[in-house]
C-alpha positions in Angstrom: 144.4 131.3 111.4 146.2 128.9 108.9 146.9 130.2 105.6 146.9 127.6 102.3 148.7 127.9 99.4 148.3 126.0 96.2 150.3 125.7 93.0 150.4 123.2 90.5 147.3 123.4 88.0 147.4 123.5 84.6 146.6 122.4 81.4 147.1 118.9 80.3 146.5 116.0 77.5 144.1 113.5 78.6 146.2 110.4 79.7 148.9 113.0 81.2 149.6 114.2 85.1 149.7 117.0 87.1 151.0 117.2 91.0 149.2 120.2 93.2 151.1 120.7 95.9 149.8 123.0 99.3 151.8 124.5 101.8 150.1 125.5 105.5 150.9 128.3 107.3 150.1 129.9 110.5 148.4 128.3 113.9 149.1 124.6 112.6 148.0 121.8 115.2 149.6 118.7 114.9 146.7 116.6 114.5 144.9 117.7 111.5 143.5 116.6 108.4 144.8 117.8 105.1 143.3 117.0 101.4 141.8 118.2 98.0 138.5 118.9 96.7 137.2 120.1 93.4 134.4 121.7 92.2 133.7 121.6 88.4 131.2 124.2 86.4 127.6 123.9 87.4 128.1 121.7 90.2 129.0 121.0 93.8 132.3 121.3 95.6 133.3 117.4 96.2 135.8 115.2 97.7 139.1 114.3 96.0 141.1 112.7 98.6 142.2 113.6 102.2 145.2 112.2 104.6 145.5 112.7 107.8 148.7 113.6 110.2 148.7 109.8 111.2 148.7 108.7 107.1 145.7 107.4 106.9 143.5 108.1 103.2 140.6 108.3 102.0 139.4 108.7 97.9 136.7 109.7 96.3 136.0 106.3 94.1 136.6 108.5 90.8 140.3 108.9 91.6 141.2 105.7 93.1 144.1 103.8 91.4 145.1 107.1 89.4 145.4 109.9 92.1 147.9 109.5 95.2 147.9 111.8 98.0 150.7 112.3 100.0 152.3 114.7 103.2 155.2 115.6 104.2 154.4 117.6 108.0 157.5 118.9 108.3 157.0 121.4 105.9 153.1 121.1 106.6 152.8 120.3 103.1 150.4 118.0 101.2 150.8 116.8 97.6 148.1 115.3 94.9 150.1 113.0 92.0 147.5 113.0 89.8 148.1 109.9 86.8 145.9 109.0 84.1 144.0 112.2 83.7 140.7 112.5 82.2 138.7 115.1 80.6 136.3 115.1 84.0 138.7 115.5 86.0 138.8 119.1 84.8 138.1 121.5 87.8 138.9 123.9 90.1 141.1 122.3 93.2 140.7 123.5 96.2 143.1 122.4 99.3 141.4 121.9 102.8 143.0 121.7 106.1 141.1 121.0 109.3 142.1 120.8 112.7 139.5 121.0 115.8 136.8 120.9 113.8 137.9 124.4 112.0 138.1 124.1 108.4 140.1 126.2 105.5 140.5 126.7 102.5 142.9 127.3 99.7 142.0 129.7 96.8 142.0 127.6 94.6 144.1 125.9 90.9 142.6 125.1 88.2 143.1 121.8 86.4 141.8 121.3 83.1 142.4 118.0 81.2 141.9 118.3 77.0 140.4 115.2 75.3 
């Protein structure tokens, strides 16, 4: 079992930024893959951006050139900077961590971005 915990969320201006952060607990393999999703009211739960043990990214095309994902595996730890904020951006942010083809999830934070 791995355990995920998210902080970060909030409430910000349009324009401003937010960093989640996610720590992993528990039966943690090496070689994994760590990232964000968000789901926002009314529709489906989608990719944000995802890094794996090795570095290597990927970014939903919405995000790209304002959000930065980043790891540190020491502390099994995974960050979102999140820069230029817009009003869709405003979601619920859920961490993911998969190893083995076994996903988690986080509970959840909830970024909202005024206009």
């Amino acid at each position: 079992q791995v355990q995920l915990v998210e902080s970060g969320g909030g409430l910000v201006q349009a324009g401003g930024s937010l960093r989640l952060s996610c720590a992993a607990s528990g039966s943690i393999f090496s070689l994994n893959v760590m990232g964000w999703y968000r789901q926002a009211p009314e529709k489906q739960r989608e990719l944000v951006a995802i890094i794996t043990s090795g570095g290597a990214t990927n970014y939903a095309d919405s995000v790209k050139g304002r959000f930065t994902i980043s790891r540190d595996n020491a502390k099994n730890t995974v960050y979102l900077q999140m820069n230029r904020l817009k009003p869709e951006d405003t979601a619920v942010y859920y961490c993911h961590y998969m190893s083995r083809a076994v996903p988690y999830w986080g509970q959840g934070t909830q970024v909202t971005v005024s206009s």
